[in-house]
Residue, then its C-alpha position, 0 to 999 in steps of 0.5 A: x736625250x743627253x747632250x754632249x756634255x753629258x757624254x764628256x762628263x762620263x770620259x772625265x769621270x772614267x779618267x777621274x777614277x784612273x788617276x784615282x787608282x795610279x796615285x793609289x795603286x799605281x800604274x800597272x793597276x791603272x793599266x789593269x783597270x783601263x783594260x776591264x773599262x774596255x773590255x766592259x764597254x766592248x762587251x756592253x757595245x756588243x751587245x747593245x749594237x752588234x759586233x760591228x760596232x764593237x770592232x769600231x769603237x776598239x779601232x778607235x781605242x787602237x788609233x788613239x793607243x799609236x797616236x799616243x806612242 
């Protein structure tokens, strides 16, 4: 089983590559490709754990969007 630090490794990787992409092609690319990543690991969780799950991992992407603002 991985541990937690694999697990960052993934969000860091995961951010790597956003920043990849906003120096390149800048932010409203950036934002396009955040919104795949989410709906990829939406649809992904969905499948793998049901829609409940899902729904608890886009409010968790929800909250963090207000705290952001």
């Amino acid at each position: 089983m991985a541990d937690d630090s694999d697990h960052y490794k993934y969000a860091d990787d995961a951010i790597a590559m956003l920043k990849t992409v906003y120096c390149r092609d800048g932010a409203d690319v950036a934002v396009q490709a955040a919104k795949h990543m989410i709906a990829a690991a939406a649809a992904l969780v969905t499948c793998q754990y049901g829609p409940d799950e899902a729904r608890r991992v886009l409010r968790i992407v929800g909250k963090a969007q207000g705290k952001a603002s």
